[in-house]
Structure formats: C-alpha cells, structure tokens
N, C-alpha and C positions, 0 to 999 in steps of 0.2 A: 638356469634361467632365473631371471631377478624376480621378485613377487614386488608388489603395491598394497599398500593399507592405505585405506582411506580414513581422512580423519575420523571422528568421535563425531556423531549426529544426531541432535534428540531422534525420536521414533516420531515426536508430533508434540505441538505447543499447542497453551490452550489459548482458548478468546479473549481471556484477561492479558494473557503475555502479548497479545497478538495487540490489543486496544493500548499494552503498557509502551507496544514497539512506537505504535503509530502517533503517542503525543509524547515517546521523547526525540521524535523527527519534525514535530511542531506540527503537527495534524488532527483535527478532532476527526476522532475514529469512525466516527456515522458519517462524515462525510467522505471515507474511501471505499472505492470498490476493490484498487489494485494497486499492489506498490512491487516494483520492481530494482532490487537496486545490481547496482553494476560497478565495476572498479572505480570509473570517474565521473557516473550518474547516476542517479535516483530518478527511476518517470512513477509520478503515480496518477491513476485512472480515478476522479475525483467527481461527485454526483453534485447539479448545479441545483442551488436552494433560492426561490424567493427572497425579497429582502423581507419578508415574516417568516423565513428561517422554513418553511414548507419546500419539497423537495419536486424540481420541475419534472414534467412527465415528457417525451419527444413518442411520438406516436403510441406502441404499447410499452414502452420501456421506460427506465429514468432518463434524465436527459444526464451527460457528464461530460467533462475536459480531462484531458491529457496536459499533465505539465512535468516540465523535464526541470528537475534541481540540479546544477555541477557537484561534484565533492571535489573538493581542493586537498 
C-alpha cells in the first residue's frame, strides 16, 4: 500500500506575518476581515469605512464587501 506525506506546514503564524501577508497583496490589514485565496482567485471579505476613515456599522455588525481579484 502507497503512503502520502503531506507537505511541511507552519503549526500557526502570527498577527504580524498575517498583517505582513495582507499589505504584500496591496491591502491595509484593518481593513480585512477575510482573505481567501484559491489557484486563479483571491476573494477577500473587506470592512466598509466612511470617507473619515471610521468603520460603517449595518445593524449590529460592521458593514463589509466581498471582492474577487483574478491571479494570472
């Protein structure tokens, strides 16, 4: 019977690596909730801010958009 390794996987990244991921994908990191990436997309789940940079609220929650990047 054949066996399977799975690659090599941190255990877990911190906050910094997590904030270092999301501004070298061109994202300021307080403004994400969720980034998902996938072979030929990236969707990330993004919190909507006033134009003074204050963050909108939709009933008890933040308000946010969903936007989908291609990778080429």
């Amino acid at each position: 019977m054949a066996t399977a390794q799975l690659p090599l996987i941190p255990e877990r990244i911190t906050r910094d690596t997590l904030r270092d991921i999301c501004r070298l994908l061109g994202l300021d990191p307080g403004d994400v909730r969720d980034i998902r990436l996938g072979i030929n997309k990236m969707t990330a789940t993004l919190y909507l801010s006033s134009p003074d940079g204050r963050k909108i609220r939709y009933g008890e929650d933040a308000a946010t958009t969903v936007v989908t990047i291609p990778i080429n």
